[in-house]
N, C-alpha and C positions, 0 to 999 in steps of 0.2 A: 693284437697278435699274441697267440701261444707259441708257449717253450718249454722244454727240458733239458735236462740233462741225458746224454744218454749212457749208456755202459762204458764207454770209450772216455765220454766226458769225464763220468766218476773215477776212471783210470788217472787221465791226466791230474785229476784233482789230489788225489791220492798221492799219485808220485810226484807232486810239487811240494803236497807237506810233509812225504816222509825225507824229500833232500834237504828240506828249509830246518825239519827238526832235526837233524841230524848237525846240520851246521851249527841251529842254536846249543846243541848237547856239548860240541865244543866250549863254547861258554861258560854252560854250567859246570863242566868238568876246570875249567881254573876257574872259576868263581869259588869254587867246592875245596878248592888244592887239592886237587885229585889229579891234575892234568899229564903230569908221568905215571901218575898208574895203569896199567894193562886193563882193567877193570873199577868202572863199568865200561866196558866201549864206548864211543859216539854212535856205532852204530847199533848196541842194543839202546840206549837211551833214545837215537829216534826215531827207529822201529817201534820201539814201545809206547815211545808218546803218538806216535801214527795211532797205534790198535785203538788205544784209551780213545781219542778222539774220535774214530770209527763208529765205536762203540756207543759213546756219549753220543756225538753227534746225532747219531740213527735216530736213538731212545727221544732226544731232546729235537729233531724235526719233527718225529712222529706226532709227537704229544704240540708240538705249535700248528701243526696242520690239523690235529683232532680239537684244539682250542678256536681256529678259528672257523673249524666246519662248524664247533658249537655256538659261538658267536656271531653264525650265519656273515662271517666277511668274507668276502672274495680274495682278500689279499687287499685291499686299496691301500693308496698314497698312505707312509710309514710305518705300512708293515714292515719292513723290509730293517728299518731303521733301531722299531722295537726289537724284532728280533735280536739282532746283534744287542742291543741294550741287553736282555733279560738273558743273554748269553755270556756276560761277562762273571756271573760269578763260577759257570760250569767251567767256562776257562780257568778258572782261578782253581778251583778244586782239581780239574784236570793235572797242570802245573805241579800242585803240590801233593799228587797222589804219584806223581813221575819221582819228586824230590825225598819224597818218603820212603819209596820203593830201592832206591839208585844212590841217594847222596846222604841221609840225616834220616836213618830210621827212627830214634824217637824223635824228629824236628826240635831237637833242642836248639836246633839256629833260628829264632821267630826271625829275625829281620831279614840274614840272609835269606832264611824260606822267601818271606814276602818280597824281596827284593828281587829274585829269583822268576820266582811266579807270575810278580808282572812283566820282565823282560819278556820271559816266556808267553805271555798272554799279548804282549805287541805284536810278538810274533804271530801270534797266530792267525790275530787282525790281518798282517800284513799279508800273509799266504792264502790267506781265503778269495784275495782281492788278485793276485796272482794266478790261483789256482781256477778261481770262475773264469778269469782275461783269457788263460790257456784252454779251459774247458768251450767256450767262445769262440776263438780264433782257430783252433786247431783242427782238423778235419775229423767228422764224425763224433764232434763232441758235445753237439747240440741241436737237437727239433726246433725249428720254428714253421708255424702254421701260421 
């Protein structure tokens, strides 16, 4: 049985991880002791980790769908598994290109960075797994043949 996502799908996907970042941006804004500051927003911080991800993402399916047309697999039993594997450092860079931007331009906080970037990158585990269930269940959110 085939499936996609459809446009509605990529909707629903989208706007589960731009509310899920926005929630984590809370976090980082008192993790940061920024939390009474007016700026940065929660909502520019999860708007913007939305785009980043957008972005990456696109670049980084593109290139695992052109790896494994080259590798002549169809997808078989752990792809799916890899993927997220070899996605864990884009997450990471992801994270820390929000926290460079928003909270520690020169990242002179290594550990809060790191510490920071993995909460953030659980996160994003956990939204993807959110956002497909939605993109699934929701109407119009998925082809199956």
């Amino acid at each position: 049985m085939a499936g996609a996502p459809t446009a509605t799908g990529f909707l629903y996907f989208a706007a589960v991880k731009a509310a899920g970042y926005t929630a984590a941006s809370v976090v980082l804004k008192y993790g940061y002791g920024l939390w009474r500051a007016a700026k940065p927003s929660v909502w520019a911080l999860g708007l913007t980790r939305t785009g980043i991800g957008l972005v990456a993402g696109g670049l980084y399916g593109g290139l695992w769908i052109l790896a494994l047309n080259k590798l002549n697999n169809s997808g078989g039993e752990g792809s799916a598994v890899l993927f997220y594997a070899f996605l864990l450092p884009v997450r990471l860079a992801e994270w820390i290109l929000l926290i460079w931007l928003f909270l520690d331009r020169g990242l002179l906080q290594r550990g809060r960075m790191w510490k920071y970037a993995a909460f953030g990158t659980i996160c994003s585990y956990a939204l993807d797994a959110i956002g497909v269930g939605a993109a699934l269940v929701l109407p119009g959110g998925f082809w199956v043949c």
